[in-house]
C-alpha positions in Angstrom: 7.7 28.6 -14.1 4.7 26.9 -15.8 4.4 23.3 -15.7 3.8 21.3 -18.6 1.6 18.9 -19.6 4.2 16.2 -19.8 5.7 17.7 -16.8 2.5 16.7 -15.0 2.7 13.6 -16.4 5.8 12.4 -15.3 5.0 13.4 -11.6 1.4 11.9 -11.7 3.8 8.7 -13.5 6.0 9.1 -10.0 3.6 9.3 -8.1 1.7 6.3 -9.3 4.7 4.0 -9.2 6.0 4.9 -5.2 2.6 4.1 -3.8 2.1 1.4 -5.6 -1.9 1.5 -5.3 -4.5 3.9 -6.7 -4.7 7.1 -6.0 -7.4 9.5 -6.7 -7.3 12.4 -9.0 -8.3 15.5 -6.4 -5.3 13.7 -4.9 -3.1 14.4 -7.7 -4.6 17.8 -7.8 -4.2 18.5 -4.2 -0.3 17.3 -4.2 0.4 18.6 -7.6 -1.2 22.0 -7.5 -2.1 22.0 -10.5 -6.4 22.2 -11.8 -8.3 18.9 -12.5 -8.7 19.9 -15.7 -4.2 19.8 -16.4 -4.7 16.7 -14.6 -6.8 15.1 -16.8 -5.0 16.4 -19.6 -1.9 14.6 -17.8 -3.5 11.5 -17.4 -4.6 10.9 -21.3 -0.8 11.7 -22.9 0.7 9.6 -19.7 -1.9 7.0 -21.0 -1.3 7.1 -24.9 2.9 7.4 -24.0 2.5 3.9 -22.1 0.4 1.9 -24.7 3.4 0.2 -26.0 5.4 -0.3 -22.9 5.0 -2.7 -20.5 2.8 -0.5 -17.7 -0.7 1.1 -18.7 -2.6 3.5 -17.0 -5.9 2.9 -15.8 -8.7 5.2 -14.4 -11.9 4.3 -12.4 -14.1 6.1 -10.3 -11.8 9.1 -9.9 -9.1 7.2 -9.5 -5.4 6.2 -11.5 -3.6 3.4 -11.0 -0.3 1.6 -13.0 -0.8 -1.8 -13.7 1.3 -4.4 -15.6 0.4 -4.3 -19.3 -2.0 -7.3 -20.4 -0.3 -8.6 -23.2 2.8 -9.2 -20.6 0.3 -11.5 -18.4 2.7 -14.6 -19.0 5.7 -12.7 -17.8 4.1 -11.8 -14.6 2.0 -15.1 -14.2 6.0 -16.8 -14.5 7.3 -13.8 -11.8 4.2 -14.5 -9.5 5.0 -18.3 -9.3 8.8 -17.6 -9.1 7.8 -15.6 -5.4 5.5 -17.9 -4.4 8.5 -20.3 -4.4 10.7 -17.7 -2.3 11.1 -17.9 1.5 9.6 -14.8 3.0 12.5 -13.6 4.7 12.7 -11.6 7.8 11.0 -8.5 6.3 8.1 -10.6 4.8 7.6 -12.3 8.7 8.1 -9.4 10.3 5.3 -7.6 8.5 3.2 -11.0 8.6 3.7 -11.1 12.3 2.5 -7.3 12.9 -0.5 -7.9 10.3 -1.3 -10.9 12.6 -1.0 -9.4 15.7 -2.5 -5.5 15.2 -4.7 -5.9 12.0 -6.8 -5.0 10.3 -3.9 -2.4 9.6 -2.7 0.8 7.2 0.8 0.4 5.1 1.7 3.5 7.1 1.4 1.9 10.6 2.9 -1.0 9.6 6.2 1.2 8.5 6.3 3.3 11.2 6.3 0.0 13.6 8.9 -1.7 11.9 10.7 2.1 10.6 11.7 1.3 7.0 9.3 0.8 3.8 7.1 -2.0 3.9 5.7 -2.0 0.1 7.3 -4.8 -1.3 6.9 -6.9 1.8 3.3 -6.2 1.5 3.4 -7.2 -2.5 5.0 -10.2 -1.9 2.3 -11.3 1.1 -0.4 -10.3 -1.0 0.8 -12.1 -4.2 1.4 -15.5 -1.9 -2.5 -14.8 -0.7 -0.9 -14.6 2.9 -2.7 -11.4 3.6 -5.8 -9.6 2.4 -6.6 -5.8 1.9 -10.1 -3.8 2.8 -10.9 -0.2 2.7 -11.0 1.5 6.1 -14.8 2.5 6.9 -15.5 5.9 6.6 -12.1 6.5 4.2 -12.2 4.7 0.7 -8.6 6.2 0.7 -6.9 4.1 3.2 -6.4 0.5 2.4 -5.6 -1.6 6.2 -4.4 -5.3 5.3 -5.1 -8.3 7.3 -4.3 -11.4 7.5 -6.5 -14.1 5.1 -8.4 -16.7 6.7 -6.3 -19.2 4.3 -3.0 -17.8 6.6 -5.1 -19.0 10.0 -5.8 -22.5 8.7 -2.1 -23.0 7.8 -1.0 -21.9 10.9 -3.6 -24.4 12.2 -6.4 -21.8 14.1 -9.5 -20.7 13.8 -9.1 -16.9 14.8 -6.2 -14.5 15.9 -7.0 -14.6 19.4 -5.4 -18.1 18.9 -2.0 -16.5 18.4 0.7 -16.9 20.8 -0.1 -14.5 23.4 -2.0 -12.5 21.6 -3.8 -10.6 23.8 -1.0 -9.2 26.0 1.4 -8.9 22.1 -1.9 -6.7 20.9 -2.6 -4.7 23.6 1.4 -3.8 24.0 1.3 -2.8 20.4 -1.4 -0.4 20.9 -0.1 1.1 24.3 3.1 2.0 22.5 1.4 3.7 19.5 -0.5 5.9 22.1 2.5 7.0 24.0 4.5 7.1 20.8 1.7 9.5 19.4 1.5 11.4 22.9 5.1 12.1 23.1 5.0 13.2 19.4 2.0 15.4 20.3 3.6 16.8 23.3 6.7 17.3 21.3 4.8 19.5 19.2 3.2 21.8 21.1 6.2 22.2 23.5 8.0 23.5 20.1 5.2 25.8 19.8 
């Protein structure tokens, strides 16, 4: 069956809105399996479909990404300040806590610690300015968050190391991951 251009469209729209970050277009290609050019085609009617909603699409450097629409800027400037106010619930200290303690540190890490989606804990620590994101070196692709340097004066320190035991919290972190990831690779190639 051949896909459509608006087909296309509404995956690349899909897409967009689950992770929640941009994504690059040999990504869409890749996933979609579909040619850069259908992407591209994609990407323009998704654009021009969205110009009076309240998301637009935008494109940089090879990259797509759905943002809030900027005549809507009050709306979200009156959301933003309504989360600020918010407590951070268990979720948003939880993921706070394992920024803290293991970061700098990838979205999928920090869900496969704590086992259940993480993006809107993230979004709300990022909107409160609680956390910071940086592309990993070596992969523009991966974004790893950590925490801002505003969170560490709150909390009254001048580095992580300051944390509660930190060291022995960090390293226990880390010797999990590497079993976890051992036991997953031996898993694997015992099923083979």
């Amino acid at each position: 069956m051949e896909k459509t251009t608006h087909d296309i469209g509404n995956k690349i729209e899909a897409i967009l809105f689950y992770l929640a970050e941009p994504v690059e277009i040999a990504y869409l290609v890749k996933i979609l399996g579909v040619s850069k050019n259908e992407i591209e085609k994609a990407i323009l009617e998704l654009k021009e479909s969205l110009l009076q909603r309240g998301i637009h699409l935008v494109e940089h450097d090879n990259t797509v990404s759905l943002v809030t629409a900027p005549t809507l800027s009050d709306t979200i400037d009156t959301v933003i300040k309504n989360e600020r106010e918010r407590e951070l619930g268990r979720a948003g200290i939880e993921t706070l806590s394992i920024i803290a303690y293991k970061g700098p540190i990838s979205r999928k890490e920090i869900e496969y610690i704590r086992g259940v989606n993480s993006q809107f804990a993230l979004r709300n620590l990022l909107l409160r300015g609680l956390i910071e994101k940086q592309n990993k070196e070596g992969n523009d692709r991966v974004m790893l968050y950590t925490i801002t340097m505003d969170t560490l004066l709150h909390l009254g320190l001048s580095s992580v190391n300051e944390l509660p035991e930190y060291t022995a919290v960090h390293t226990e972190l880390s010797a999990e991951q590497v079993q976890e990831l051992e036991e997953e690779s031996n898993d694997i190639s015992d099923g083979e």
